[in-house]
RODREN-594441 format. One record per residue (C-alpha): x, y, z negated; residue number from 1. Coordinates in steps of 0.5 Angstrom, whole numbers, plus 2048, in hexadecimal, padded with zeros to 3 digits. Layout:
REC;c1;c2;c3;num
REC;X;Y;Z;NUM
...
***
This chain:
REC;c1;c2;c3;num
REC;800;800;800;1
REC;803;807;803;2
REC;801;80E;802;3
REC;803;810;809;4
REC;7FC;812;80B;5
REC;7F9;814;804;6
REC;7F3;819;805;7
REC;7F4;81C;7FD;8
REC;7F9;81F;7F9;9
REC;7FA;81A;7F4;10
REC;7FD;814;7F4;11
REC;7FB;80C;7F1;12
REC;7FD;80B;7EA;13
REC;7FD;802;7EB;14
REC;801;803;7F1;15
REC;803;7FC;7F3;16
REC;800;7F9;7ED;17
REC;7FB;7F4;7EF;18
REC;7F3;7F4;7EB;19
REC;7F7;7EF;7E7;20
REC;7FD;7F2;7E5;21
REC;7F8;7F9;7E3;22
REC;7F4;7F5;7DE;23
REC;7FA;7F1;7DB;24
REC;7FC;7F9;7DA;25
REC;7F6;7FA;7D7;26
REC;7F6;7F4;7D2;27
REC;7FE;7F6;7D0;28
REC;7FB;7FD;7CF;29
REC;7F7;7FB;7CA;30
REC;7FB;7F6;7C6;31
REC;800;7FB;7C6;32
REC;7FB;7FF;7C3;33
REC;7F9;7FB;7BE;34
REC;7FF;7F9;7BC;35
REC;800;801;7BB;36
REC;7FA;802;7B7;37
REC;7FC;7FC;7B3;38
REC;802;7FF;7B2;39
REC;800;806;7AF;40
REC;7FA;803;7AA;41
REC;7FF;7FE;7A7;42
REC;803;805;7A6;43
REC;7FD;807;7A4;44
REC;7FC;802;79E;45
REC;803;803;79C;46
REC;802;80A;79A;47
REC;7FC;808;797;48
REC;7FF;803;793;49
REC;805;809;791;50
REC;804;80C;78A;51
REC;7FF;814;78A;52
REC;803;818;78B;53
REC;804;81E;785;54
REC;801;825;789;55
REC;7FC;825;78E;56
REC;7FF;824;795;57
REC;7F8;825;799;58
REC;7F6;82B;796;59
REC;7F3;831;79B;60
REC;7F5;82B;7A0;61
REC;7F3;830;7A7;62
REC;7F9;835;7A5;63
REC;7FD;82F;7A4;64
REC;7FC;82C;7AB;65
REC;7FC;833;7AE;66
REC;804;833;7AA;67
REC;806;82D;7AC;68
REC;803;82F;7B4;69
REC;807;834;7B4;70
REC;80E;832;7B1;71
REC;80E;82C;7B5;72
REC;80C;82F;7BC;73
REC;811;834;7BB;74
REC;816;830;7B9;75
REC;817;835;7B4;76
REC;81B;830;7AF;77
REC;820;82D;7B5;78
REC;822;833;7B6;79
REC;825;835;7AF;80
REC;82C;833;7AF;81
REC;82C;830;7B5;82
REC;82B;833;7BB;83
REC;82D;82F;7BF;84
REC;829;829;7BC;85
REC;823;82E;7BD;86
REC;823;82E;7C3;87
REC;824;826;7C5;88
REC;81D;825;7C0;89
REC;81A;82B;7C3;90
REC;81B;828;7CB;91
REC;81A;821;7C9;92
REC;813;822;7C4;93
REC;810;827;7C9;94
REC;812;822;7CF;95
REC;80F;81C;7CC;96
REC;809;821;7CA;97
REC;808;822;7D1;98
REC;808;81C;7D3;99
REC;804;818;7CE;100
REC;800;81E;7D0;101
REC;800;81D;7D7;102
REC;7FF;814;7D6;103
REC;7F9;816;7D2;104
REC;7F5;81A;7D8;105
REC;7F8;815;7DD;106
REC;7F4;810;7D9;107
REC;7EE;815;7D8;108
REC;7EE;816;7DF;109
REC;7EF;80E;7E1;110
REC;7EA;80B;7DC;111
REC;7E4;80F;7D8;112
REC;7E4;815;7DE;113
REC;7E3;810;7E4;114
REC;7E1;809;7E2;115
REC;7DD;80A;7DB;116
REC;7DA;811;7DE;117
REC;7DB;810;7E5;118
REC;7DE;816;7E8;119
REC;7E2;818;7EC;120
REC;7E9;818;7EB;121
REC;7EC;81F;7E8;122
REC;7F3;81D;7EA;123
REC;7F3;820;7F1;124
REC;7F5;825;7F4;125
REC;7F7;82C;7F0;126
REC;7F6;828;7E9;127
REC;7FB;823;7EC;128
REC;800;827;7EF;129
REC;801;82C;7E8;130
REC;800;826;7E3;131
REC;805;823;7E8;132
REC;80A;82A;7E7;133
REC;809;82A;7E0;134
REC;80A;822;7DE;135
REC;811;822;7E2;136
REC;813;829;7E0;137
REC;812;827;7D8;138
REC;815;81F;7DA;139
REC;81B;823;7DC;140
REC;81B;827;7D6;141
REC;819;820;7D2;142
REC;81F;81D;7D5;143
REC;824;822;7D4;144
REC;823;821;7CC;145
REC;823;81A;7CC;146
REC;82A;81C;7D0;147
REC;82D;820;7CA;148
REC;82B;81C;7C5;149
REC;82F;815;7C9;150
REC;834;81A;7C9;151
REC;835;81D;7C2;152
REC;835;815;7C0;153
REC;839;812;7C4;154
REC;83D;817;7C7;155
REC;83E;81B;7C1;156
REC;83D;817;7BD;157
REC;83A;81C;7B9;158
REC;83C;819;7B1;159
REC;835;81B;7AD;160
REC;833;815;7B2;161
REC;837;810;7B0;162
REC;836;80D;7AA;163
REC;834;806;7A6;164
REC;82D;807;7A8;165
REC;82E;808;7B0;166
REC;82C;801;7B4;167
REC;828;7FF;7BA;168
REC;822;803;7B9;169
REC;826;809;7B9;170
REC;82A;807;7C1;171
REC;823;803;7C2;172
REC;81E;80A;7C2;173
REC;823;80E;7C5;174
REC;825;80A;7CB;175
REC;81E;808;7CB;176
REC;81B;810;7CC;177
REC;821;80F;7D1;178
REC;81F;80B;7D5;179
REC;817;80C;7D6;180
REC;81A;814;7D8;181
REC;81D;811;7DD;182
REC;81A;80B;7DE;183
REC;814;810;7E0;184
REC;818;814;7E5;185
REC;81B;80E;7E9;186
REC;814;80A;7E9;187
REC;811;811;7ED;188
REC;818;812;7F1;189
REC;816;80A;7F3;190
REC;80E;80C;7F4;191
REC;810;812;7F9;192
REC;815;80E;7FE;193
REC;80F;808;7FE;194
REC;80A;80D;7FF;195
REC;80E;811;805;196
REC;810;818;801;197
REC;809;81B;801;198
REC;80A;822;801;199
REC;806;825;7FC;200
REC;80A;820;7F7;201
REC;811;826;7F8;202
REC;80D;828;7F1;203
REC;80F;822;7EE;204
REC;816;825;7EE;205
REC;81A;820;7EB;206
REC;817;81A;7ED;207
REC;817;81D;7F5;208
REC;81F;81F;7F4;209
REC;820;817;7F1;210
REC;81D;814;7F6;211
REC;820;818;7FB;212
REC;827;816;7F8;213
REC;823;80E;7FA;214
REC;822;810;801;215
REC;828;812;801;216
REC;82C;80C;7FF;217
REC;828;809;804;218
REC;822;806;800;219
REC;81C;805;804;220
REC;814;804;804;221
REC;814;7FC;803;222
REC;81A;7FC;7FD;223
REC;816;802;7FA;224
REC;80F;7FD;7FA;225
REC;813;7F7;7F7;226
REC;818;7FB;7F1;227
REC;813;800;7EF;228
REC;80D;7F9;7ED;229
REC;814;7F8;7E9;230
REC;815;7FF;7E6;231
REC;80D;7FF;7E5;232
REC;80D;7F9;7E0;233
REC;813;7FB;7DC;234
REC;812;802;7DC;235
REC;80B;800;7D9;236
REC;80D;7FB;7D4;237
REC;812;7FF;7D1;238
REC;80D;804;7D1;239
REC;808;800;7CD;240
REC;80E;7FD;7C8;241
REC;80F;804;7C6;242
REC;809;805;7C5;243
REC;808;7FF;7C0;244
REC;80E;800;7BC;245
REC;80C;807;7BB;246
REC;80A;806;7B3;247
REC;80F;801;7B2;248
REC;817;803;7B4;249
REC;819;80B;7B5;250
REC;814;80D;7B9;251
REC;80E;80D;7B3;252
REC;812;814;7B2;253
REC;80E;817;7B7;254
REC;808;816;7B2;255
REC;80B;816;7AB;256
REC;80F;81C;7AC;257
REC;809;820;7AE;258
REC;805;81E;7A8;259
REC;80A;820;7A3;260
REC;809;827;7A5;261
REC;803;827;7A5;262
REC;804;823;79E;263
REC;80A;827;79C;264
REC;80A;82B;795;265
REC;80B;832;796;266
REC;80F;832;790;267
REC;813;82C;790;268
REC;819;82C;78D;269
REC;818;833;78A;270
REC;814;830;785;271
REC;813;828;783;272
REC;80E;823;781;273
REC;80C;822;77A;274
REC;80D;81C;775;275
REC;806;818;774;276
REC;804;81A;76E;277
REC;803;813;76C;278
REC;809;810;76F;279
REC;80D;80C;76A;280
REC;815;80C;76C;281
REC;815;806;770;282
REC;810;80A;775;283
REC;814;810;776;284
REC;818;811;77D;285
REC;819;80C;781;286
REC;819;805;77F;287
REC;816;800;784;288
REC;814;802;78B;289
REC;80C;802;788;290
REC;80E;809;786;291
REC;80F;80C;78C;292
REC;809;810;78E;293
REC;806;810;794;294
REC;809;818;796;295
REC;810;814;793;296
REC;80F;80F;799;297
REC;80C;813;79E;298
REC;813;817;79E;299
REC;817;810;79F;300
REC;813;810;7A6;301
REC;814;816;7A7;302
REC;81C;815;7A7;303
REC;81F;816;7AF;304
REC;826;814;7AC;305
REC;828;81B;7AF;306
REC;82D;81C;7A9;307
REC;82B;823;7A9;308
REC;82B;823;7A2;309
REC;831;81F;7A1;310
REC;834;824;7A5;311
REC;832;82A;7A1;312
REC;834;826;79A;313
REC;839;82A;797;314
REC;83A;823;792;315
REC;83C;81F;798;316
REC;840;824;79B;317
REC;844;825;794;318
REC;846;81D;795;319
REC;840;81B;78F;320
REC;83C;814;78F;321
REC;836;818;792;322
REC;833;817;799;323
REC;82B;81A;79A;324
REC;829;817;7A0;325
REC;82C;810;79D;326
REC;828;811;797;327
REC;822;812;79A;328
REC;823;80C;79F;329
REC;825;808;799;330
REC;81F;809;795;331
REC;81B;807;79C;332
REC;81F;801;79E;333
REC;81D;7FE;796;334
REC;817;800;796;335
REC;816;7FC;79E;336
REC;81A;7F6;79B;337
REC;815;7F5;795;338
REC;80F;7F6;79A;339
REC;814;7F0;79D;340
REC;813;7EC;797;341
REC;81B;7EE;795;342
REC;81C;7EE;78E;343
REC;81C;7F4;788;344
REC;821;7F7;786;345
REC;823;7FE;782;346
REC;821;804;786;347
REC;828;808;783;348
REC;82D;806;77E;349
REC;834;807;77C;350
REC;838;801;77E;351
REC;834;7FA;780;352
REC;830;7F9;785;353
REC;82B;7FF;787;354
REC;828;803;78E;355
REC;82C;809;78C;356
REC;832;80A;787;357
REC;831;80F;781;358
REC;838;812;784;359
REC;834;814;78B;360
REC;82F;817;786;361
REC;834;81B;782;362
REC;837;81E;788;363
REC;831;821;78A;364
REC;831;829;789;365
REC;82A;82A;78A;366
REC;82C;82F;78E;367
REC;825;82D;793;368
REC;82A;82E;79A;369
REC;828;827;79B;370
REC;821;82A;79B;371
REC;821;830;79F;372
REC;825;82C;7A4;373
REC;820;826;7A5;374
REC;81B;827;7AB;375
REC;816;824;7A9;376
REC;816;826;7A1;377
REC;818;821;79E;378
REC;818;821;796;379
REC;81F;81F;794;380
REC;81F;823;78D;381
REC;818;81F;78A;382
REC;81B;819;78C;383
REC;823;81A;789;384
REC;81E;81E;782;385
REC;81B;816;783;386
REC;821;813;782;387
REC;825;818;77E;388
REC;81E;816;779;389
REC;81F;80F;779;390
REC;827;80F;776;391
REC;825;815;772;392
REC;821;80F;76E;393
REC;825;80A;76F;394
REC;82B;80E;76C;395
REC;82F;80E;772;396
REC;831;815;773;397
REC;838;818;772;398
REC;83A;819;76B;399
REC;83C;820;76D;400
REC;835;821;770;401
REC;831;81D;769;402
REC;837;822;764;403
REC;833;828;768;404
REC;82C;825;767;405
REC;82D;824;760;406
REC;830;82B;75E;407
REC;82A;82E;762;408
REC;826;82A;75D;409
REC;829;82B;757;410
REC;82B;833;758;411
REC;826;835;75F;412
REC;82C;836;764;413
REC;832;832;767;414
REC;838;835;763;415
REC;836;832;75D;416
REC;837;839;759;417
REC;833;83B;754;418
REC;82C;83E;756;419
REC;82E;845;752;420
REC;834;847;756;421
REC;830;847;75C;422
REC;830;84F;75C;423
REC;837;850;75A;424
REC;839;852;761;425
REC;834;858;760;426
REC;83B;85A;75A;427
REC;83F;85D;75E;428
REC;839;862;762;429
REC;839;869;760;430
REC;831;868;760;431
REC;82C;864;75C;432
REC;829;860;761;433
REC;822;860;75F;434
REC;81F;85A;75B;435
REC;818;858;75F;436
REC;815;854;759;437
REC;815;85A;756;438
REC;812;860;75B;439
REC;80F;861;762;440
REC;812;860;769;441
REC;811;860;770;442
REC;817;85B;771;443
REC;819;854;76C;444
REC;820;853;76E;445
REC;822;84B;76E;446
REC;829;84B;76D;447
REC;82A;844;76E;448
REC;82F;83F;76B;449
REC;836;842;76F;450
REC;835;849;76F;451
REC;833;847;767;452
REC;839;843;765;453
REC;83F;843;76A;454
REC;844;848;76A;455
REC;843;849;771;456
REC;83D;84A;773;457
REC;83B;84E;76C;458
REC;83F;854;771;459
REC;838;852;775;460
REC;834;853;76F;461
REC;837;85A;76D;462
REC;838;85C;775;463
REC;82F;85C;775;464
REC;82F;85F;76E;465
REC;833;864;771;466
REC;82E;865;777;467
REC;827;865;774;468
REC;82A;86A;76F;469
REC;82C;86E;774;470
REC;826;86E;779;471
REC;822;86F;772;472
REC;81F;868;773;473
REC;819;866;76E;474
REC;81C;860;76B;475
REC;81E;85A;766;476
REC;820;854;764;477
REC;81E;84E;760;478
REC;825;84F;75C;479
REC;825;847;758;480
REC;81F;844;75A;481
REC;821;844;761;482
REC;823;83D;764;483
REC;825;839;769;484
REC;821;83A;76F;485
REC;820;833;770;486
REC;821;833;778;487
REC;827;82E;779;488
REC;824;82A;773;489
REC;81E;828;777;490
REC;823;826;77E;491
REC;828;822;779;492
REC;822;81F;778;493
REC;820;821;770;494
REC;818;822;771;495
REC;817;821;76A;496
REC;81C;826;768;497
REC;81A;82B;76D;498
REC;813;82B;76A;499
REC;815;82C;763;500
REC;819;832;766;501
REC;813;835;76A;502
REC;80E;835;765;503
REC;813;838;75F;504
REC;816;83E;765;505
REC;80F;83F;766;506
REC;80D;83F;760;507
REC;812;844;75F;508
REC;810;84A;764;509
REC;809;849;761;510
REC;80C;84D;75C;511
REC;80E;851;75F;512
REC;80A;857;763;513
REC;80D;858;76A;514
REC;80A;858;771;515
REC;810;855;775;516
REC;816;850;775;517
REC;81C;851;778;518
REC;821;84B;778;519
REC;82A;84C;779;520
REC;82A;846;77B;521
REC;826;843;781;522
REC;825;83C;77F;523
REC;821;83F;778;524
REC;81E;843;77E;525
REC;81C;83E;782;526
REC;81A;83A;77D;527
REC;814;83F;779;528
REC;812;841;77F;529
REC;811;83B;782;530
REC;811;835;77C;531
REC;80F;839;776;532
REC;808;83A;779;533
REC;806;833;77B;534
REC;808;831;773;535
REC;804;836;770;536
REC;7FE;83A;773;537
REC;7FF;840;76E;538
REC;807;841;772;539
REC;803;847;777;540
REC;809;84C;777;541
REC;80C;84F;77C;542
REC;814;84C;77E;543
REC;81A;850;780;544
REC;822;84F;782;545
REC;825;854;77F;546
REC;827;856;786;547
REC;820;857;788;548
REC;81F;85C;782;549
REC;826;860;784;550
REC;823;861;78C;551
REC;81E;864;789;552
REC;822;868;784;553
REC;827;86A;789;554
REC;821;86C;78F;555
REC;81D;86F;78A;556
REC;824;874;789;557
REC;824;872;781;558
REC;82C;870;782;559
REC;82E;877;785;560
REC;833;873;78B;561
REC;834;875;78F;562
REC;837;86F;794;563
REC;83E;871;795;564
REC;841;870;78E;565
REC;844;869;78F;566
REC;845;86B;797;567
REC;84C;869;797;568
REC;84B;862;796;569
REC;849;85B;79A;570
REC;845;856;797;571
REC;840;850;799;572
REC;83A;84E;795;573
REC;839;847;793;574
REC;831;845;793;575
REC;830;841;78D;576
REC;82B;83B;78F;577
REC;826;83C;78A;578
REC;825;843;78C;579
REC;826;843;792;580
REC;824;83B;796;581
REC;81F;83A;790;582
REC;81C;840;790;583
REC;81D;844;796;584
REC;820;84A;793;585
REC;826;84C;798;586
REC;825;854;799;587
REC;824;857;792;588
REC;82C;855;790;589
REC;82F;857;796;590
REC;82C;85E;796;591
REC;82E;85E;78E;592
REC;835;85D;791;593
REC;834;863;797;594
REC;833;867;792;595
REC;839;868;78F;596
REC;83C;86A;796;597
REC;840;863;797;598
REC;841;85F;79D;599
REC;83D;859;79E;600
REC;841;853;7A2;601
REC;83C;84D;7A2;602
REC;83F;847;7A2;603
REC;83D;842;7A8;604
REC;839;83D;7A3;605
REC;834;843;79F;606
REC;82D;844;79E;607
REC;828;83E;79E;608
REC;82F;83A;7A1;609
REC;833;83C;79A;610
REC;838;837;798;611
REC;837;835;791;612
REC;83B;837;78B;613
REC;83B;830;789;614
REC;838;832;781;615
REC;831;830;783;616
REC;82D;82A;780;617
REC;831;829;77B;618
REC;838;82A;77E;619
REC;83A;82F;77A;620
REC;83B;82A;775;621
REC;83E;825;778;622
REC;845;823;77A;623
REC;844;820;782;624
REC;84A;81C;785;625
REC;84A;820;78C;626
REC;84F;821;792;627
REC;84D;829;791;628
REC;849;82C;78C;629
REC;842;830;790;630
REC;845;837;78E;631
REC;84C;836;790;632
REC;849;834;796;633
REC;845;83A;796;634
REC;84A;83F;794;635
REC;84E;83D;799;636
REC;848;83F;79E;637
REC;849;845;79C;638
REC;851;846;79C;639
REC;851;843;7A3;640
REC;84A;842;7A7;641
REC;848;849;7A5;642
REC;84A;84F;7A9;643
REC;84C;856;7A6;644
REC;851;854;7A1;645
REC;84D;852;79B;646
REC;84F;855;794;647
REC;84A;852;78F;648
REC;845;84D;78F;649
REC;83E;850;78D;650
REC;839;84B;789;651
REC;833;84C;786;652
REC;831;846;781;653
REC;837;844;77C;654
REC;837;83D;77D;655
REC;83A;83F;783;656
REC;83F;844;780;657
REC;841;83F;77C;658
REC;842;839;781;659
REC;847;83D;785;660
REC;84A;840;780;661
REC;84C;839;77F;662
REC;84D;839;787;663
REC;852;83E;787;664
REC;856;83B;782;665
REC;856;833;785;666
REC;858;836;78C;667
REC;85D;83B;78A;668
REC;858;842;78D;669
REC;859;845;787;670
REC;85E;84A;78A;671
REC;85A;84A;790;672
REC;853;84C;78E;673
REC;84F;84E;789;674
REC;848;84C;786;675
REC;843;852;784;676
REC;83B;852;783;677
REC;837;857;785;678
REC;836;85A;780;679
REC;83D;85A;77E;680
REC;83E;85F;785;681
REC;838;862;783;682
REC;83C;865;77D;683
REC;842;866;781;684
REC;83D;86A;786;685
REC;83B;86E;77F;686
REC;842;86F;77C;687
REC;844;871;783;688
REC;83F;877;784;689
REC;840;87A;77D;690
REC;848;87A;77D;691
REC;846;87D;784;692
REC;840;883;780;693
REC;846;883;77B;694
REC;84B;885;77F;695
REC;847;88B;782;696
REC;845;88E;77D;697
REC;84C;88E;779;698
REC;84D;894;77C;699
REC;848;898;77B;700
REC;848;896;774;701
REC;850;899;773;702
REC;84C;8A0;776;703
***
């Protein structure tokens, strides 16, 4: 059968397959998709049988659905450092999209409009030429992702994509894409040699272009006939094997990830789940795999071995025990072989035989880059909090981390000191800080344990005394009945001792009449703005970093700068990850720091892409063997990636203070750069304008 004398614009979708072969099609078709849909109700009932979930993932479900709509089909979260992997996905989704779409109004067109209805065919004419147009150009498109994606894993062999976990599924989904990419253009450059190069086929601009190169090389009608039947049934049964394993290897993540958008909790990592109040010890964090949640599986589907997450883990990149993607995969594969039948074991333990070590859990920063870098949202720190429960209960934490938890029980912070010298730094002060248990004010200043307690960071402490006395800021603090803000405590995985620090800090400022809370630190930031509310209803007050509060102060022209004082100096702006990934915040600092004239060079890694301090999560307490410390490496950053020759590393939280100044010593920088807060270059600003109105008006004092 030949198109030389077609009347119509269209062409024959069975061309040389018989009646017979077109209703083993159909019957294929339907086993495939029976096989499918199996596949995705069996996942169905899995999640079902998955443990509820602590916050609610189907509220305001449109919103939801119109999010994930838009994150996924912009590609929004591909792009995110990675540019390059940003547009491959787009290319191969929007490709594969187009082509399911366009299948899906072949099949309308072939099956319910002229056999169940009985009209006549709309794919003729005009509508054929354009559909054929649009399905070669975004087959192309689809092709040349596929095409950069076989390149960066076998050309480049990029790392993140090689791991423990990558095996046959991986080579078998790309290769199969591949395949049915060109499989499809060679199948239509076989169907234009056989039907004689009808002339409206030129739309179909690859496929004409391929079978020109047949012709070319000499194939003519009948070989075309004969090698297309071949190329038919093999392009259709790899269509149809696709299709059926769709819900059970790599490609179910074309559903799932989906679904874990829209499920995604906006808040995750920021803030954690509740202890049940009624859970004994034996049923806190992970213990078995019936403790898995149904959102907690419907992450480990999600995962697409990407390692985006991997590649953004400053633990991995420091040499520690710690790979996200392969914790997540680990947790997966467990729970698959239980389904299998496999034998229970320890979710997380140190030594002996468990999913994950106690090492990987205690390398973790808490830093949530792996999250901010997953595309498809996945929730790494819930599922790290889970595991860090479990070896808080069985008394498997470090000692370091246990000796911290114990003085802040017994004394209500980290050090151990005693609660009264908690205002000591207010000593050396030539003003009384005001006492808020004692008088009204607008600002309820939270120290915090570092800027309390350890030398250093009691400068910090003085430096934003110093400012809201100098911009006449209402304010005061808790003096003794401050604690430990509890931030760090819960992520090490001590729920029950944050509970305890929430309701006594709540019960503290509820003595106090204050209408505003501002935090030195970003962790105690985070964690009443975000956690404390979800503790106890009553925590309704406004949050703010100190650095939020100075813009205000400095816009408001309550400092009197005047954006030239330090103008001689270079600096860059280190973004501390529970300001800035947790919550947002990346401009309040830098325009703080424009403000007292310096130069700001950013690093190359900066705002949501920060590389982490390494005191998050516990670290600060703990001594980890690494090849390179995170803040020797990202003190390094500084001196040698960033341009402008940088004279002072800038932070805003003083567990960062505190961790490079670690850093400078451990990798010898001490004699290259200096660490300063922001608050310590606000003063310096200060100093500076009043040594410059001094010395004008020395003069005329003389007179």
């Amino acid at each position: 059968m030949v198109f030389a004398a077609q009347a119509e614009v269209t062409r024959e979708t069975f061309w040389t397959i018989s009646p017979v072969g077109e209703a083993l099609f159909y019957g294929l078709a339907a086993i495939a998709s029976l096989v499918f849909l199996y596949g995705v109700y069996d996942r169905f009932v899995r999640y079902a049988h998955g443990g509820a979930d602590p916050f609610d993932r189907l509220s305001d479900l449109p919103n939801r659905i119109v999010r994930a709509t838009k994150v996924v089909f912009t590609n929004e979260n591909q792009f995110k450092r990675d540019r390059y992997a940003g547009v491959m996905h787009g290319l191969i989704m929007w490709g594969f999209l187009t082509l399911l779409i366009g299948t899906t109004i072949l099949a309308i067109d072939m099956d319910i409009w002229t056999k169940l209805l009985s009209q006549e065919s709309f794919f003729v004419g005009d509508f054929y030429l354009s559909y054929s147009f649009v399905m070669d150009f975004m087959g192309l498109a689809f092709v040349v992702g596929v095409g950069m994606a076989l390149w960066r894993r076998y050309g480049v062999r990029h790392p993140r994509l090689w791991g423990k976990h990558t095996g046959f599924e991986d080579a078998a989904f790309v290769w199969t894409l591949f395949l049915l990419g060109v499989g499809g253009y060679v199948l239509e450059g076989v169907r234009i040699v056989g039907t004689e190069f009808p002339p409206f086929e030129t739309v179909s601009f690859v496929g004409y272009f391929v079978a020109v190169v047949f012709d070319t090389a000499g194939m003519g009608q009948g070989l075309a006939e004969t090698l297309y039947w071949f190329g038919w049934w093999s392009h259709a049964l790899l269509a149809l094997a696709f299709v059926a394993a769709v819900p059970y290897a790599k490609p179910l993540h074309m559903l799932t990830s989906f679904a874990n958008i829209v499920t995604a909790d906006e808040k995750a990592g920021k803030r954690l789940p509740k202890v049940p109040a009624d859970a004994s010890p034996d049923e806190i964090g992970y213990v078995s795999e019936d403790d898995f949640s149904w959102k907690a599986m419907l992450d480990f589907d999600a995962c697409t071995k990407c390692g985006r997450c991997s590649d953004a883990c400053p633990a991995k990149a420091s040499g520690r025990n710690l790979d996200p993607r392969d914790v997540i995969l680990d947790l997966k594969t467990y729970r698959d072989s239980i389904a299998d039948g496999g034998e229970s074991i320890d979710i997380v333990a140190d030594g002996g035989t468990s999913v994950i070590a106690s090492e990987s859990m205690e390398s973790c920063m808490a830093c949530m880059a792996c999250m901010d870098a997953c595309p498809v949202e996945i929730e790494h720190l819930t599922h790290f909090t889970h595991m860090n429960r479990r070896l808080t209960e069985t008394g498997q934490q470090q000692e370091p981390v246990q000796e911290a938890m114990m003085n802040i029980f017994s004394n209500g912070n980290a050090f151990g000191d005693p609660q009264r010298k908690r205002p000591d730094w207010t000593d050396d002060l030539d003003f009384e800080v005001p006492d808020a248990r004692d008088e009204s004010v607008e600002y309820l200043w939270y120290v915090g344990d570092y800027p309390s307690y350890d030398e250093r960071n009691r400068a910090v402490a003085r430096a934003m005394a110093r400012i809201f006395e100098e911009a006449g800021v209402s304010y005061g603090i808790l003096y003794e009945d401050e604690q430990h803000d509890g931030n760090d405590v819960r992520r090490v995985g001590e729920e029950g001792l944050f509970e305890m620090l929430v309701e006594d800090n709540v019960a503290a400022m509820a003595d106090c009449d204050f209408e505003k809370i501002v935090c030195t630190d970003p962790h105690s930031y985070n964690t009443f703005k975000n956690e404390y509310p979800e503790m106890d209803d009553s925590f309704d007050y406004p949050v703010f970093h100190y650095t939020q509060l100075v813009e205000e102060l400095v816009d408001g022209g309550r400092l009197g700068l005047s954006g030239t004082e330090l103008s001689a100096q270079t600096v860059t702006y280190h973004d501390p990850c529970h300001l800035g990934r947790y919550n947002g915040e990346y401009e309040a600092p830098r325009e703080v720091i424009r403000a007292t004239g310096v130069s700001l060079a950013e690093m190359p890694r900066n705002r949501d892409e920060s590389f982490c301090c390494g005191g998050g999560g516990g670290g600060l307490w703990l001594d980890q063997e690494e090849e390179s410390k995170p803040s020797e490496e990202r003190l390094r950053e500084a001196l040698e990636d960033t341009t402008g020759g940088v004279e002072r590393f800038v932070v805003a939280c003083p567990m960062c203070a505190t961790m490079y100044e670690d850093g400078r010593k451990t990798g010898d920088y001490e004699d290259d750069i200096d660490v300063v807060d922001i608050s310590e270059l606000i003063v310096e600003a200060l100093d500076e304008k009043a040594g410059a109105v001094g010395s004008e008006t020395t003069p005329a004092s003389a007179d």
